[in-house]
N, C-alpha and C positions, 0 to 999 in steps of 0.2 A: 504494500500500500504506500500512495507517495505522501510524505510529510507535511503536516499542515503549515501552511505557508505562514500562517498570522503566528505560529504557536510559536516561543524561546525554546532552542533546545537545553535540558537540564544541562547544570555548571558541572562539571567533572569533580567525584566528592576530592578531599583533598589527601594526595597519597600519607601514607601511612610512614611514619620514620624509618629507614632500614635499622633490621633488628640489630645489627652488629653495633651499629652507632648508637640506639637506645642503650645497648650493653657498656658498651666503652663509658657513656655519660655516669650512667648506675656505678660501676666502680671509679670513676672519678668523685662520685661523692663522697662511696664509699672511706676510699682511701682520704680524702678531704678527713672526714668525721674520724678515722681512726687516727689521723694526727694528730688533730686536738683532741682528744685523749691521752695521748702519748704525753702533747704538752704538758694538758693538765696536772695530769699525774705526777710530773716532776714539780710543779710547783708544791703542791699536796707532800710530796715525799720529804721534800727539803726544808718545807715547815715541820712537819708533823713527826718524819720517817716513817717504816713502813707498818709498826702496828695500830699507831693510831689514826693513820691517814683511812678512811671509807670510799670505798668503791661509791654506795647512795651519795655521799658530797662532791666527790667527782663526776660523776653522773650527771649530775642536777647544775654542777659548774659549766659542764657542755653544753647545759638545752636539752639533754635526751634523758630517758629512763635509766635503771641500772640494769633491767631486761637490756635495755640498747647496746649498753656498755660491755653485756656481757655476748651478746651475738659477737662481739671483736675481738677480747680477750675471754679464757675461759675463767679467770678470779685474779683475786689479785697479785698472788705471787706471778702470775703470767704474767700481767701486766707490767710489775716491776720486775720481774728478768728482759721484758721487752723495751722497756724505755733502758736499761743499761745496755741491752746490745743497741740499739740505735744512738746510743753515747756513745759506745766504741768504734763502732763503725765508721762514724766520722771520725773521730781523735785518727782512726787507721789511715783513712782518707787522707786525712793534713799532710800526716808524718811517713807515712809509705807508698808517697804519689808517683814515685820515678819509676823507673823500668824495672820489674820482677829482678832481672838477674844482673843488677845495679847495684852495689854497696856503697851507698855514699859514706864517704868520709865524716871522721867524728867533726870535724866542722862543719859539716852542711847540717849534719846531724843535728849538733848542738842549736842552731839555728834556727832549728824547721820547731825544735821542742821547743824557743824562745817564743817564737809566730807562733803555735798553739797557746804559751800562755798567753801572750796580749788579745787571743779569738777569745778564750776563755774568760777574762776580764769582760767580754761583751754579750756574755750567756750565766750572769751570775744566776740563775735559779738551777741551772745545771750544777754549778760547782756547790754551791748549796747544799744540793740534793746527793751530790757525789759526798762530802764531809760526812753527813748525816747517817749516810746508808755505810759509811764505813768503821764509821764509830759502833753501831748497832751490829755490825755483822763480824764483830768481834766474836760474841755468842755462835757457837757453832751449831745452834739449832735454827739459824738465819737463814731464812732462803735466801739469803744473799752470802754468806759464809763462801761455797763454794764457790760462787762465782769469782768474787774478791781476791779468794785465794789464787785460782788460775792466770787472774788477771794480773796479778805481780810476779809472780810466773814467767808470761809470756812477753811483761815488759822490761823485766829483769835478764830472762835471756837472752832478747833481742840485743838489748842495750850492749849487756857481757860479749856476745858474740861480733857486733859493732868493735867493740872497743879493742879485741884480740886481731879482728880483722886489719884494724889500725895499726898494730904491733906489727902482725907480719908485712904489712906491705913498708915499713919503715918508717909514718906518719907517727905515733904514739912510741913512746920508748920502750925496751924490752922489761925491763922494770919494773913498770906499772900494774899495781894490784887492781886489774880488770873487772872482778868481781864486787871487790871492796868498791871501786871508783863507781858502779853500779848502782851498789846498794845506795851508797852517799846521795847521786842525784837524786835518786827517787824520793827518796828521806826528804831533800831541800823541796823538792817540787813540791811538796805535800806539805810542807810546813809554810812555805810560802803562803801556798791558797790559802792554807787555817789564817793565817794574819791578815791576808787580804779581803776574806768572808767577815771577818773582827771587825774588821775596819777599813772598804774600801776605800773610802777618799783619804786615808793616811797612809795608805800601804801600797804600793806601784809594785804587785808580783811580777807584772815582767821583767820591768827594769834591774829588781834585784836579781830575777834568775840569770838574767844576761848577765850581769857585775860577777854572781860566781859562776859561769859557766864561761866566760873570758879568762878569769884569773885556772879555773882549773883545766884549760886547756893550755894555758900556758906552761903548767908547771908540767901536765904529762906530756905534751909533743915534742917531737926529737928538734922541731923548726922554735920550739919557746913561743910560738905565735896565735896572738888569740882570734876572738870572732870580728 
């Protein structure tokens, strides 16, 4: 039959979003909404630490349920095992950006840990939140205990193995107690942030950790020369 001439033909409904792109949107929220949680919770952590901090206060910090909070994490030690590896991860990020089978040298080294603390100066609820949870997880019924422990571990051997790698290439003197020089930074690093969490506008942790990490590159490298 031929179409009526006076009649509008109907408008085309309007297509449907392809589903892949609906999808992609959906975990871009998602992943949106579990960041801030991530966030949150470090704030939550580094006031409170981790027994007295609530999943419901965090929750309710977001905008969402604690139902909500918990479709993301499954409780709260998940949670805080998760906002400490996405702490690490980037600290990894800063300080181990170069090439896989690249050893920089204890100076570049020394450097790159300088530029973490002055990043770190600009994320105080992090370092905050890092003091807190290492005081608490002292107690080795911490679900944080374990983690802690590995985590000085793995920056302790890095660092030892850094530092030995310096000895034999001829940068660092053959002398130098590697381990001990190890332990020591870690030690400063740590005690710095405690002072600088006390009292940031009195205390410039980077600047102090450069002053001895200048002075103790000088006294172990075979060149005497600092950052």
């Amino acid at each position: 039959m031929a179409q009526d001439k006076g009649r509008t033909a109907p408008k085309a409904a309007p297509k449907a979003a392809p589903k892949a792109a609906t999808a992609r949107g959906g975990y871009a929220v998602g992943d949106a909404r579990r960041q801030k949680i991530l966030d949150t919770a470090v704030e939550h952590f580094a006031q409170w630490g981790f027994h007295a901090s609530s999943l419901a206060r965090i929750a309710n910090d977001c905008g969402i349920t604690q139902g909500g909070l918990l479709h993301h994490f499954r409780g709260k030690e998940d949670l805080l095992l998760s906002v400490l590896a996405q702490s690490e991860q980037h600290d990894v990020e800063r300080l181990f950006s170069g090439p896989a089978e690249e050893v920089p040298s204890v100076a570049a080294h020394f450097a790159a840990v300088v530029a973490l603390a002055e990043e770190n100066a600009r994320r105080p609820g992090l370092v905050r939140m890092y003091n807190t949870l290492v005081g608490e997880s002292g107690n080795p019924g911490h679900p944080a205990h374990a983690y802690f422990r590995q985590r000085y571990d793995r920056v302790l051997g890095y660092t030892v193995d850094l530092l030995r790698a310096g000895v034999a290439r001829g940068e660092m003197r053959p002398d130098a107690d590697c381990e001990a020089v190890g332990r020591e930074i870690i030690a400063v690093m740590d005690g710095f942030q405690i002072q600088w969490v006390l009292d940031p506008q009195g205390v410039d942790m980077a600047l102090l950790l450069r002053a001895y990490l200048d002075r103790r590159l000088r006294e172990i490298t075979v060149a005497g020369t600092g950052l």
